[in-house]
mmCIF file of the N, C-alpha and C atoms, coordinates in Angstrom:
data_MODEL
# 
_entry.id   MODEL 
# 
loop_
_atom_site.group_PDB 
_atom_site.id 
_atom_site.type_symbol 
_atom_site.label_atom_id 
_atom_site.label_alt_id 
_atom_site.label_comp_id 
_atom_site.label_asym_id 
_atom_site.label_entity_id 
_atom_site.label_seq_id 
_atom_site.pdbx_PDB_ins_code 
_atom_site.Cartn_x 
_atom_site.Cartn_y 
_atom_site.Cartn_z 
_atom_site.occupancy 
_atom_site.B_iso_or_equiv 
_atom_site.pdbx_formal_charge 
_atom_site.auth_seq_id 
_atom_site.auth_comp_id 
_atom_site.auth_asym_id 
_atom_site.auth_atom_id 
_atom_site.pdbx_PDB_model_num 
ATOM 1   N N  . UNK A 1 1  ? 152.120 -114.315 22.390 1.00 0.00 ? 1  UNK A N  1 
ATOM 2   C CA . UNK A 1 1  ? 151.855 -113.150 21.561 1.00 0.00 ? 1  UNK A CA 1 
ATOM 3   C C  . UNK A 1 1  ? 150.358 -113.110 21.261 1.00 0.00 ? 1  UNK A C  1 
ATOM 4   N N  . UNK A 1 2  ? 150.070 -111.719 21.224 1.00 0.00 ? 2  UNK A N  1 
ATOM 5   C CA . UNK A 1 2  ? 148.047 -111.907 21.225 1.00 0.00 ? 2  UNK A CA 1 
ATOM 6   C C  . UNK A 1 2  ? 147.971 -111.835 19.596 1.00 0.00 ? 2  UNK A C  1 
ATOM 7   N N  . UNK A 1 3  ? 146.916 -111.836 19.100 1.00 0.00 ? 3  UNK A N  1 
ATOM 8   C CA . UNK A 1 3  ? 146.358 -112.256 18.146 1.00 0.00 ? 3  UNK A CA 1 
ATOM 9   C C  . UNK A 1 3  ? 146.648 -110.990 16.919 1.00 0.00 ? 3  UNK A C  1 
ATOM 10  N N  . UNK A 1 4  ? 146.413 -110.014 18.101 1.00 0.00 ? 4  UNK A N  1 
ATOM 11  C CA . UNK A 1 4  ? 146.053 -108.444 17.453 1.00 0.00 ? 4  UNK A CA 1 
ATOM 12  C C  . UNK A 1 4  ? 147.572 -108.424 17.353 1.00 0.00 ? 4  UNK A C  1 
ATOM 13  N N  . UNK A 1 5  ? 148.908 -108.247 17.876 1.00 0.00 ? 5  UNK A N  1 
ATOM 14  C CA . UNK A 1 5  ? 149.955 -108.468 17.492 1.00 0.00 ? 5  UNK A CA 1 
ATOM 15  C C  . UNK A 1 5  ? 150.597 -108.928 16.581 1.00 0.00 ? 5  UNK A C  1 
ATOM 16  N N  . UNK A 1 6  ? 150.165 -110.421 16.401 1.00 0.00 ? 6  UNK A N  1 
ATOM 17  C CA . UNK A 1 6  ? 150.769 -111.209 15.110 1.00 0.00 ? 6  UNK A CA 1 
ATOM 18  C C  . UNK A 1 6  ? 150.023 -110.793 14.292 1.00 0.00 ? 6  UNK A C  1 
ATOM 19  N N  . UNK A 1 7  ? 148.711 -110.262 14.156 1.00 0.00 ? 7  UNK A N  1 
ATOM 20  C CA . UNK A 1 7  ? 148.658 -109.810 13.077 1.00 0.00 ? 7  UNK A CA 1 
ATOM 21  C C  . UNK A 1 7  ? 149.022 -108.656 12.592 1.00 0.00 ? 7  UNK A C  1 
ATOM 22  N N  . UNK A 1 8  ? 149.035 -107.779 13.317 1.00 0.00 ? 8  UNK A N  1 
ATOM 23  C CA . UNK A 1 8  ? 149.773 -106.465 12.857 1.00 0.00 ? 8  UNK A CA 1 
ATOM 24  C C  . UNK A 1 8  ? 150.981 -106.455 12.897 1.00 0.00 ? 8  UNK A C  1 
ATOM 25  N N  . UNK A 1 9  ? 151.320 -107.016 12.826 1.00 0.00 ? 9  UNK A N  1 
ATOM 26  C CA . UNK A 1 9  ? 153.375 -107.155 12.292 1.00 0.00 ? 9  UNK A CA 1 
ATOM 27  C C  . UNK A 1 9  ? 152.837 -108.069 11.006 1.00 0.00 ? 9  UNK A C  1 
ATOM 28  N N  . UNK A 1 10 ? 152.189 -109.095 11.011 1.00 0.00 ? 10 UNK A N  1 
ATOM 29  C CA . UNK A 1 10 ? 152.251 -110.163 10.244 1.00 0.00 ? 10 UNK A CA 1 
ATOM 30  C C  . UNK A 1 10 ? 151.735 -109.341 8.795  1.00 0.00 ? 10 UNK A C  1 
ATOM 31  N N  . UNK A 1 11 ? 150.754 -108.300 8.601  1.00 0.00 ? 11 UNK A N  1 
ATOM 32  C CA . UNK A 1 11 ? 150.462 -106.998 7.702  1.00 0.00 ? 11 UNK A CA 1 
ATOM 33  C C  . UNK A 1 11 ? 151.715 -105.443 7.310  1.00 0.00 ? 11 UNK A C  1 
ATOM 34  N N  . UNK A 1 12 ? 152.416 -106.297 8.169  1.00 0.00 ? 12 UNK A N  1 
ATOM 35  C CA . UNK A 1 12 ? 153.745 -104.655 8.218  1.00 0.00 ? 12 UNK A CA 1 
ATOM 36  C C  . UNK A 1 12 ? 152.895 -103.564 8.816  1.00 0.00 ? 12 UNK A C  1 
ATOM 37  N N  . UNK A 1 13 ? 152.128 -103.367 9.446  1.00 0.00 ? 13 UNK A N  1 
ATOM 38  C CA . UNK A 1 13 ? 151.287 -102.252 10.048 1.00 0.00 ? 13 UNK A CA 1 
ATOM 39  C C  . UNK A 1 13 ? 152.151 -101.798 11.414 1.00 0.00 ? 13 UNK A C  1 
ATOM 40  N N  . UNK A 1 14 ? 152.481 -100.644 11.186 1.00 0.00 ? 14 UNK A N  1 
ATOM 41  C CA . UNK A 1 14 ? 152.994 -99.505  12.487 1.00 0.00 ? 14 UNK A CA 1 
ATOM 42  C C  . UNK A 1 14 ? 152.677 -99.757  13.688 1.00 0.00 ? 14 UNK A C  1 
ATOM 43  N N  . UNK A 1 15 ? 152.918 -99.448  14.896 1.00 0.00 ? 15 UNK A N  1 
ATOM 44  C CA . UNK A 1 15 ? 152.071 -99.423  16.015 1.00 0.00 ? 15 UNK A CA 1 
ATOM 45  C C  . UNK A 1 15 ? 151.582 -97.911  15.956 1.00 0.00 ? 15 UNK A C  1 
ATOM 46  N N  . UNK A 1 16 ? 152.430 -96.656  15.585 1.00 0.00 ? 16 UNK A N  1 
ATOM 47  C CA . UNK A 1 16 ? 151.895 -95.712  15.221 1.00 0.00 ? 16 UNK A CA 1 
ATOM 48  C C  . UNK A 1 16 ? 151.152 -95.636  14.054 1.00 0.00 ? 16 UNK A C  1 
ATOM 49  N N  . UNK A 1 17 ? 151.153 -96.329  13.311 1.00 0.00 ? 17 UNK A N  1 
ATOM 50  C CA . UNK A 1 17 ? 149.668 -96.206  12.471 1.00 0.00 ? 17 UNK A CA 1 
ATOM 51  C C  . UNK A 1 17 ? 148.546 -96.400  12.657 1.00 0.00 ? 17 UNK A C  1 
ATOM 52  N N  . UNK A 1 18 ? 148.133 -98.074  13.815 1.00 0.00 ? 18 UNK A N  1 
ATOM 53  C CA . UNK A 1 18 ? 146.997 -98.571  14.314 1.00 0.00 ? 18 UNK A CA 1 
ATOM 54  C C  . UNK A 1 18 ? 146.768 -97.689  15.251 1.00 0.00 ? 18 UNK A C  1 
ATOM 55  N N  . UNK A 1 19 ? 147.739 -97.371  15.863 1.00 0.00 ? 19 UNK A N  1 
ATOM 56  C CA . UNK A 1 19 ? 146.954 -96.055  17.560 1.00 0.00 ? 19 UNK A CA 1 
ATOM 57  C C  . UNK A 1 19 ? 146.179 -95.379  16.159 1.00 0.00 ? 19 UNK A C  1 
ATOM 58  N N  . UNK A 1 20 ? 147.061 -94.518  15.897 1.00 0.00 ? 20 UNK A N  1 
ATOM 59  C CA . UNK A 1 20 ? 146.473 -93.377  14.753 1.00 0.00 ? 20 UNK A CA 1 
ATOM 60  C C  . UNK A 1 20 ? 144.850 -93.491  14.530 1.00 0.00 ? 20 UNK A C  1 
ATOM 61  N N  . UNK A 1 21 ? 144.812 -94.751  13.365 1.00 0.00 ? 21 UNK A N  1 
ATOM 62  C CA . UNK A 1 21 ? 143.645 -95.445  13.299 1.00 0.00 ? 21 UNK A CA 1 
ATOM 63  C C  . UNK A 1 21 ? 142.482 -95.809  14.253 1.00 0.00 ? 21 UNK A C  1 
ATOM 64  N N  . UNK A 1 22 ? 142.924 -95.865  15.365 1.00 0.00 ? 22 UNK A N  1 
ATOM 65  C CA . UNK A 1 22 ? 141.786 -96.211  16.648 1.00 0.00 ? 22 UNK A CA 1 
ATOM 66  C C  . UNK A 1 22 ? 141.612 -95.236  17.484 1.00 0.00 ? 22 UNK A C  1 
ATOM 67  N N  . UNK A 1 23 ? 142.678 -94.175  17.428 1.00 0.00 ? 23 UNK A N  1 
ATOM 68  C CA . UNK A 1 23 ? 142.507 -92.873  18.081 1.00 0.00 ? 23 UNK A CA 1 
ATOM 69  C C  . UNK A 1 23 ? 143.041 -93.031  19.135 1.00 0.00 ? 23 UNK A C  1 
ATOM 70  N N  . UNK A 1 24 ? 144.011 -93.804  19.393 1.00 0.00 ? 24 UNK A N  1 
ATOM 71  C CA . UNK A 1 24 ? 144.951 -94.140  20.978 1.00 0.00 ? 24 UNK A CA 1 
ATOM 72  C C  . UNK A 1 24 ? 146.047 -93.642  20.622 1.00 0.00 ? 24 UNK A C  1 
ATOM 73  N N  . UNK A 1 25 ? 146.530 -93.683  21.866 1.00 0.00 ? 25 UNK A N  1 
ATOM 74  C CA . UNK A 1 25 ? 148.328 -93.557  21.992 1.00 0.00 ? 25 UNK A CA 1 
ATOM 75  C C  . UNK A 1 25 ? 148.672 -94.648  21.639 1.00 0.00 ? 25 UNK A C  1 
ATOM 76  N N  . UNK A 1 26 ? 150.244 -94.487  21.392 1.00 0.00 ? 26 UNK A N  1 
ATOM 77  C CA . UNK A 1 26 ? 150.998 -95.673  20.620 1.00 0.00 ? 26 UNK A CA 1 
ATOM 78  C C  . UNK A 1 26 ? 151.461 -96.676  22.454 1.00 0.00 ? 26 UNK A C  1 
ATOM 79  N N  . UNK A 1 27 ? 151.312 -95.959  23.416 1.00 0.00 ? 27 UNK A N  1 
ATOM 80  C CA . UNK A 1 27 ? 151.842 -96.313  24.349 1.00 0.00 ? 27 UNK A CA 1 
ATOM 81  C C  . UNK A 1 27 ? 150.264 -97.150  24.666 1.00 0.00 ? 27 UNK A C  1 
ATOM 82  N N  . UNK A 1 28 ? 149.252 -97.114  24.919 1.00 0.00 ? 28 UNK A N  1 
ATOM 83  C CA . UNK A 1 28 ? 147.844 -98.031  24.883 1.00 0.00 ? 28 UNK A CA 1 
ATOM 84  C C  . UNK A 1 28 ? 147.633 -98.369  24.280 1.00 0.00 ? 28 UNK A C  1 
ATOM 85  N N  . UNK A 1 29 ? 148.044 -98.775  22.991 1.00 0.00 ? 29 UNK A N  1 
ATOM 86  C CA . UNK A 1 29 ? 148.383 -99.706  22.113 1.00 0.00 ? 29 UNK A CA 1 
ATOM 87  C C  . UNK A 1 29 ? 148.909 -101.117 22.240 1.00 0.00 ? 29 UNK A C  1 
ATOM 88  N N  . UNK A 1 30 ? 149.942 -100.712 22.750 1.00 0.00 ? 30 UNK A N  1 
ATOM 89  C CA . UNK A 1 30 ? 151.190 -101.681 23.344 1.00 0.00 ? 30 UNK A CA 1 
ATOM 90  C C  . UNK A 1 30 ? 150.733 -102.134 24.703 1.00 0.00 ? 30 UNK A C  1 
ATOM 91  N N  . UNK A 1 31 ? 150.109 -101.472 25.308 1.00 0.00 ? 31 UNK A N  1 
ATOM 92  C CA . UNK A 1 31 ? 149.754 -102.201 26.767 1.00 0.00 ? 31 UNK A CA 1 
ATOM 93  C C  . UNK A 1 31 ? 148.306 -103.309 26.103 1.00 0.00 ? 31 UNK A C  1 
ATOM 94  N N  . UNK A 1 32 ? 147.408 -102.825 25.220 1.00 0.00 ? 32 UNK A N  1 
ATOM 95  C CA . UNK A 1 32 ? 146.580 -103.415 24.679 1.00 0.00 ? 32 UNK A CA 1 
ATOM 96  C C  . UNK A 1 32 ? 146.646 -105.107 24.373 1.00 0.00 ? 32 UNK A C  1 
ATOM 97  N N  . UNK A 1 33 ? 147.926 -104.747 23.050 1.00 0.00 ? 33 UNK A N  1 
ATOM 98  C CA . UNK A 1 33 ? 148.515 -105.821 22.563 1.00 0.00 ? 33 UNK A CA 1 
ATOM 99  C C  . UNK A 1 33 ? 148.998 -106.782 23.467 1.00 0.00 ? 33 UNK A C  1 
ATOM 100 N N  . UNK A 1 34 ? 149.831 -106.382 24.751 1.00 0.00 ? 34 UNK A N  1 
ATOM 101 C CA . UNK A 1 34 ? 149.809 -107.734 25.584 1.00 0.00 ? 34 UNK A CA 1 
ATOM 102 C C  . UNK A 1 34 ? 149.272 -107.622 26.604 1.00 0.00 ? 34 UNK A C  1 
ATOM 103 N N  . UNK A 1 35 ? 147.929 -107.088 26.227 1.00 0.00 ? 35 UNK A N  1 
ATOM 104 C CA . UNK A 1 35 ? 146.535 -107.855 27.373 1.00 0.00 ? 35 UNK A CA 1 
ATOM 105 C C  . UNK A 1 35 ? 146.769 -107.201 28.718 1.00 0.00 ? 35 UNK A C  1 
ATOM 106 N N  . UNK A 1 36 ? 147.688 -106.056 28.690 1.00 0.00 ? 36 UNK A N  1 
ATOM 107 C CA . UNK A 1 36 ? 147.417 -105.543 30.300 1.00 0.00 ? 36 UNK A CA 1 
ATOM 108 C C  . UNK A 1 36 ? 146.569 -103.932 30.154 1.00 0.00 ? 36 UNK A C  1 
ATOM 109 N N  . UNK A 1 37 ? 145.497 -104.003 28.869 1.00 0.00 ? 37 UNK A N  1 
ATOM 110 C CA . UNK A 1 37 ? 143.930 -103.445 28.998 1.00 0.00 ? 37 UNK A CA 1 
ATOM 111 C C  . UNK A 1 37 ? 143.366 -103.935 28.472 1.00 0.00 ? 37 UNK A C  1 
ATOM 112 N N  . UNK A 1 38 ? 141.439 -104.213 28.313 1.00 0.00 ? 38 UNK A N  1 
ATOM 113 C CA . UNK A 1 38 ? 141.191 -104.442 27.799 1.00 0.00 ? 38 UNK A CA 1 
ATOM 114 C C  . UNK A 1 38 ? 140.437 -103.880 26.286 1.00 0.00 ? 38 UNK A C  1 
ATOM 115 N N  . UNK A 1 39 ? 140.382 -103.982 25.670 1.00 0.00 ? 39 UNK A N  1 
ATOM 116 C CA . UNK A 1 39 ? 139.965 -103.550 24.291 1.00 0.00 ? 39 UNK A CA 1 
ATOM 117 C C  . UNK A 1 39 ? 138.217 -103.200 24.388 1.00 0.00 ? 39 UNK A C  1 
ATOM 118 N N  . UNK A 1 40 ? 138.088 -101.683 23.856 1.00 0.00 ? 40 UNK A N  1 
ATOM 119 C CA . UNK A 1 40 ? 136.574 -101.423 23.797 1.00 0.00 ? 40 UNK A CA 1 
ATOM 120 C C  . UNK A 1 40 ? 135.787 -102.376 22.319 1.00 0.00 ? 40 UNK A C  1 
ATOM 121 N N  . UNK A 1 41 ? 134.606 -102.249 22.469 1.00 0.00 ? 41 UNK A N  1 
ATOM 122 C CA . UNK A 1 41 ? 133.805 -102.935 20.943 1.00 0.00 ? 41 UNK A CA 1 
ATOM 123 C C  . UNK A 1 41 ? 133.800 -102.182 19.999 1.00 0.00 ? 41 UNK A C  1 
ATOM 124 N N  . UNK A 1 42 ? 134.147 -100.524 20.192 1.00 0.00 ? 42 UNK A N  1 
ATOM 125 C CA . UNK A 1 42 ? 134.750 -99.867  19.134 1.00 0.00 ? 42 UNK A CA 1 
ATOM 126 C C  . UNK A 1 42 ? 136.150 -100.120 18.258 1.00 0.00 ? 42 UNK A C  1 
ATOM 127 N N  . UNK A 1 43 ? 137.048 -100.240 19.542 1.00 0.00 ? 43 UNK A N  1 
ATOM 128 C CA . UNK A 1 43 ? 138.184 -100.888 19.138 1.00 0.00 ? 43 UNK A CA 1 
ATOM 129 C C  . UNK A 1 43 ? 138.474 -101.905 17.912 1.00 0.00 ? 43 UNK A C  1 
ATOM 130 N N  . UNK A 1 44 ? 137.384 -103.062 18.789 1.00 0.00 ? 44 UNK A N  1 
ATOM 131 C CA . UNK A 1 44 ? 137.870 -104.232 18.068 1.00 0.00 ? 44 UNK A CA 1 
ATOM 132 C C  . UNK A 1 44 ? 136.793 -104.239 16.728 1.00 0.00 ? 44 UNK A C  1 
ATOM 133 N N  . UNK A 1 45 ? 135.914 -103.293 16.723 1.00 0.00 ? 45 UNK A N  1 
ATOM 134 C CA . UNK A 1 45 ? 135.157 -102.899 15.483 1.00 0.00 ? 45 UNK A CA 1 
ATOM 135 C C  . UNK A 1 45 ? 136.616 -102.179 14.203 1.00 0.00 ? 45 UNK A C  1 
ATOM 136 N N  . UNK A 1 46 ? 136.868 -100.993 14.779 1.00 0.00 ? 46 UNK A N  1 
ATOM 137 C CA . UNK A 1 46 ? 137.755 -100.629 14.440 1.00 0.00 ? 46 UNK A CA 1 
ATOM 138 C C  . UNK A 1 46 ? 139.078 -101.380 13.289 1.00 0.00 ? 46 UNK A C  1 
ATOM 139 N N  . UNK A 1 47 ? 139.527 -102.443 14.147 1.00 0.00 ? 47 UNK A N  1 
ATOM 140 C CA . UNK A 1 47 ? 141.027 -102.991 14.674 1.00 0.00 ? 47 UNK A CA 1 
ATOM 141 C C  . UNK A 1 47 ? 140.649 -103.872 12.996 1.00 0.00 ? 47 UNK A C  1 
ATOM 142 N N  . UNK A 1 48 ? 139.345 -104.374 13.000 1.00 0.00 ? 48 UNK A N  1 
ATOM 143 C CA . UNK A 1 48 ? 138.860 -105.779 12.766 1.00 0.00 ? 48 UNK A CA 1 
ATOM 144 C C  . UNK A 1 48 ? 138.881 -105.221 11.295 1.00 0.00 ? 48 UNK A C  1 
ATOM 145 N N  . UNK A 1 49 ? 138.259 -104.022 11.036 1.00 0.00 ? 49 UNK A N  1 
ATOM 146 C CA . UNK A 1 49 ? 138.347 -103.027 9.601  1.00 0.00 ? 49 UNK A CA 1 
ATOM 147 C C  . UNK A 1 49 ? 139.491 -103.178 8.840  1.00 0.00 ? 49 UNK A C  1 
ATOM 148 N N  . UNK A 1 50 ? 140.784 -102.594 9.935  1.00 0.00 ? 50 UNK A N  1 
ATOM 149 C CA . UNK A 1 50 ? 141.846 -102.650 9.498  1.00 0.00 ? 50 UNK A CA 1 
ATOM 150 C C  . UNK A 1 50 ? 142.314 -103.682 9.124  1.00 0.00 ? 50 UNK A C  1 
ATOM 151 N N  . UNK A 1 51 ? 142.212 -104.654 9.014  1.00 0.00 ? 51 UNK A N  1 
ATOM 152 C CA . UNK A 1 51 ? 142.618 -106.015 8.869  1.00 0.00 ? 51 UNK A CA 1 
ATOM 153 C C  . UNK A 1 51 ? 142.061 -106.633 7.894  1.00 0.00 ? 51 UNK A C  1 
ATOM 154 N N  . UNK A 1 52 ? 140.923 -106.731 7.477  1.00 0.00 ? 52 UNK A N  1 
ATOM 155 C CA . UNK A 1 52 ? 139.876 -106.943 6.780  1.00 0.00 ? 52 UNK A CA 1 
ATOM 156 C C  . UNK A 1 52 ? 140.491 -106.324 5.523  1.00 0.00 ? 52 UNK A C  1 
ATOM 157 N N  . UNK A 1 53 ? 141.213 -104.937 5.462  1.00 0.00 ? 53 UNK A N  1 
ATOM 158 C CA . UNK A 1 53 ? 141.580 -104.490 4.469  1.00 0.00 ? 53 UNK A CA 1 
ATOM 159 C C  . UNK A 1 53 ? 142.831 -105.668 3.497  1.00 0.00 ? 53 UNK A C  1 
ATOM 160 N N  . UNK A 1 54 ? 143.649 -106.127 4.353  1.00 0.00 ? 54 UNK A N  1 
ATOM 161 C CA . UNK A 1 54 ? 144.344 -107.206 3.807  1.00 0.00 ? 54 UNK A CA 1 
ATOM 162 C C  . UNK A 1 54 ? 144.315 -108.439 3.538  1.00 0.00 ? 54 UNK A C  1 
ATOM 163 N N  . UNK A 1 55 ? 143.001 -108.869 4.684  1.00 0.00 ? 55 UNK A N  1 
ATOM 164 C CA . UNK A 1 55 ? 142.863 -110.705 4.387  1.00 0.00 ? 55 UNK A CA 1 
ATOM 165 C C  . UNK A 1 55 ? 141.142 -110.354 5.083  1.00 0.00 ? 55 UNK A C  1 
ATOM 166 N N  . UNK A 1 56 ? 140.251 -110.507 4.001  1.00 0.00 ? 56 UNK A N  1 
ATOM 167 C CA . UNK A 1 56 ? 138.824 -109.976 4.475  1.00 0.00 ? 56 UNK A CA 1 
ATOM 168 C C  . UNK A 1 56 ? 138.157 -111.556 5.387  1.00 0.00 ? 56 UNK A C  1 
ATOM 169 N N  . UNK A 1 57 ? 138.437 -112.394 5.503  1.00 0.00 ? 57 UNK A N  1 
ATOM 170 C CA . UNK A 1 57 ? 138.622 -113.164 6.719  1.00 0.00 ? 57 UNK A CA 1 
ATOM 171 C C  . UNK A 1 57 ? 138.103 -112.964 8.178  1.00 0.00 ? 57 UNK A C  1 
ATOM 172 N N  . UNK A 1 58 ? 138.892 -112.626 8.287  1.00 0.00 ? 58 UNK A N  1 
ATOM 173 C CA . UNK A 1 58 ? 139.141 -112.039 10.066 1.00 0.00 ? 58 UNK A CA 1 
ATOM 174 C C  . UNK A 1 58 ? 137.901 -111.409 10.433 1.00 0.00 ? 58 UNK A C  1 
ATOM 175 N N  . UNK A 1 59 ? 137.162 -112.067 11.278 1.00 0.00 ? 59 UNK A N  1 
ATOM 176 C CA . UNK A 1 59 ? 136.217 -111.219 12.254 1.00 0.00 ? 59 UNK A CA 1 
ATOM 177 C C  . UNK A 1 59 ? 136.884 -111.421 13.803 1.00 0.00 ? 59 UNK A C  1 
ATOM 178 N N  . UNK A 1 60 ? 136.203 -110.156 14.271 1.00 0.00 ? 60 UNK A N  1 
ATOM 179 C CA . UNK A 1 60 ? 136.107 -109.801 15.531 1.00 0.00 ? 60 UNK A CA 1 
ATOM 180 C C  . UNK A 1 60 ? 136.544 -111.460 16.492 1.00 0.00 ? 60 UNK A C  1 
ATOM 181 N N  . UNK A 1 61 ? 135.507 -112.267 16.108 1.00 0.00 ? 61 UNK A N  1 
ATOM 182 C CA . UNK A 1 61 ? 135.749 -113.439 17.380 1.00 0.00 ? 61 UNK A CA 1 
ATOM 183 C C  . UNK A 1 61 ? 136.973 -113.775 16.822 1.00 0.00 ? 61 UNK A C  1 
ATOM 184 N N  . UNK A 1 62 ? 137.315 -114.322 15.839 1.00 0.00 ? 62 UNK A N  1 
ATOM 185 C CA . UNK A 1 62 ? 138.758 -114.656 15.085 1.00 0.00 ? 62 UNK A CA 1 
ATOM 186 C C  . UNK A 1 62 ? 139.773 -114.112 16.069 1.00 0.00 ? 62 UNK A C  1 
ATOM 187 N N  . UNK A 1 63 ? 140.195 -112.433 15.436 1.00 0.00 ? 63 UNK A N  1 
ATOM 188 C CA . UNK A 1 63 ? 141.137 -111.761 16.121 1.00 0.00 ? 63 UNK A CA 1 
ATOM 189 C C  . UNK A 1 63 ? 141.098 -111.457 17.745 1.00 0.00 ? 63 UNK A C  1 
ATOM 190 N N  . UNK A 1 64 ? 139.832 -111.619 18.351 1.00 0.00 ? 64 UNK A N  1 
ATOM 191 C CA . UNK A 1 64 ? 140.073 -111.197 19.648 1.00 0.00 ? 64 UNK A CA 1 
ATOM 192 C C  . UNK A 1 64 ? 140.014 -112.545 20.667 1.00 0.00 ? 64 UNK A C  1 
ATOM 193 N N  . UNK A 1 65 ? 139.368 -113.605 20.164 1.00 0.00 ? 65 UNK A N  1 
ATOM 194 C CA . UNK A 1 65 ? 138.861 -114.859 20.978 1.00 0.00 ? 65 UNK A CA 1 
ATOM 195 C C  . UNK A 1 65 ? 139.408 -116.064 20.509 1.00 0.00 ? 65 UNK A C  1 
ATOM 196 N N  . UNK A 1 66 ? 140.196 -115.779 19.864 1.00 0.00 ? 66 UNK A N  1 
ATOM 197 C CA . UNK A 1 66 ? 140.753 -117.374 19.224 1.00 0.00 ? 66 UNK A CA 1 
ATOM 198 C C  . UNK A 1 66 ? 142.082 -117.666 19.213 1.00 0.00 ? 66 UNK A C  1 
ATOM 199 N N  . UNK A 1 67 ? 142.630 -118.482 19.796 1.00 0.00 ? 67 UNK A N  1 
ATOM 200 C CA . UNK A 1 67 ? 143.799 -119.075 20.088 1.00 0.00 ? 67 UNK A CA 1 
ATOM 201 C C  . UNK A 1 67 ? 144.681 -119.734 18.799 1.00 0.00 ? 67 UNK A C  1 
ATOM 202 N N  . UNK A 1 68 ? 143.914 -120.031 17.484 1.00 0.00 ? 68 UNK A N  1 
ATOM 203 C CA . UNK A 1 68 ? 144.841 -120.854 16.382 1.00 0.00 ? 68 UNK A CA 1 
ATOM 204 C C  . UNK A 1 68 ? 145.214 -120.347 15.613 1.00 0.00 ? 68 UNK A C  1 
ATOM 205 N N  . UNK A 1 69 ? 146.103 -119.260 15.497 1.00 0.00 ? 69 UNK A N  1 
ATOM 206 C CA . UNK A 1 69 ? 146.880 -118.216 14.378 1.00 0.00 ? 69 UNK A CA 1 
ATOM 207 C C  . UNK A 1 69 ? 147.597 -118.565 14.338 1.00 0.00 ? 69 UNK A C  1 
ATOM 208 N N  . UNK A 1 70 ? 148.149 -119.410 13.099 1.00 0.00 ? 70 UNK A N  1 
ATOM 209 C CA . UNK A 1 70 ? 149.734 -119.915 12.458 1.00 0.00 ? 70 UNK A CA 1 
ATOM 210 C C  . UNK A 1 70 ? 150.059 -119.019 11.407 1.00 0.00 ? 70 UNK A C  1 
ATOM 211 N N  . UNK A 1 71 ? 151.297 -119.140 11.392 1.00 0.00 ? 71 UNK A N  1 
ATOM 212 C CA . UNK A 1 71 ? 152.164 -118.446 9.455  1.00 0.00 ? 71 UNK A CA 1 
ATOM 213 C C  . UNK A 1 71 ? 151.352 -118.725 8.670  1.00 0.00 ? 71 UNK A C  1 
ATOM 214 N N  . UNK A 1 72 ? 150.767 -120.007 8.783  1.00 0.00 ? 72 UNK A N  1 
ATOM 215 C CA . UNK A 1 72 ? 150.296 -120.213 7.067  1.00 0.00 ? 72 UNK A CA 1 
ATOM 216 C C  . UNK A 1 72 ? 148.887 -119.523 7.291  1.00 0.00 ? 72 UNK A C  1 
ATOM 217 N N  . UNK A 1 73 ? 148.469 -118.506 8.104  1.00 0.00 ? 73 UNK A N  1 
ATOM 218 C CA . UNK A 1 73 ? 146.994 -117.847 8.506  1.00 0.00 ? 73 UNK A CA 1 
ATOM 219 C C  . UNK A 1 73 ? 147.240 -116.615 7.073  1.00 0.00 ? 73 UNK A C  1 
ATOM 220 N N  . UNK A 1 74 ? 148.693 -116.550 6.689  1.00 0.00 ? 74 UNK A N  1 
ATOM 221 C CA . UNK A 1 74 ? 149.264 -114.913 5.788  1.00 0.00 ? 74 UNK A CA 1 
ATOM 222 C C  . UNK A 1 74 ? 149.207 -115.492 4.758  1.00 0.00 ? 74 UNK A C  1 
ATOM 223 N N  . UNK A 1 75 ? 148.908 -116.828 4.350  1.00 0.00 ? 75 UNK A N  1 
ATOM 224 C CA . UNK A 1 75 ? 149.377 -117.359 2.480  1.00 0.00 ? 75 UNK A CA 1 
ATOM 225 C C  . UNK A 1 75 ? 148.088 -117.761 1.960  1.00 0.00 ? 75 UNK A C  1 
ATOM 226 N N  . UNK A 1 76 ? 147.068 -117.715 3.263  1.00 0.00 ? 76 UNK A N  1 
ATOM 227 C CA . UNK A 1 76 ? 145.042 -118.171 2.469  1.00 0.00 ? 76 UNK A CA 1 
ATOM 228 C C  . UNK A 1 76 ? 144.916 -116.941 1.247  1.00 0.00 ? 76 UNK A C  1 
# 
């Protein structure tokens, strides 16, 4: 599971809300999320906002380049 995934379930966030938010389809969204496109620097500018809104944490290298996202990443 990619990063951008667990975290957007792990926030209760839509897949139609984040397209919404980034200005995609809900269907390039989902191809996004498991890595069969790759993500613009708007995007992950974007993506990284949204997220930030719930756990101000998370940068860009975090969510897009980093492999160590556990459960206990939702209780800091």
């Amino acid at each position: 599971m990619s990063n951008v995934l667990f975290l957007r379930r792990g926030f209760g966030l839509t897949q139609d809300y984040v397209a919404k938010e980034l200005g995609i389809s809900r269907p390039t969204l989902s191809k996004k999320e498991n890595n069969q496109l790759d993500w613009t620097k708007s995007e992950m500018e974007k993506l990284s906002n949204i997220f930030k809104k719930f756990n101000k944490k998370y940068t860009i290298e975090e969510i897009f380049f980093s492999n160590n996202f556990a459960i206990s990443e939702f209780n800091d």
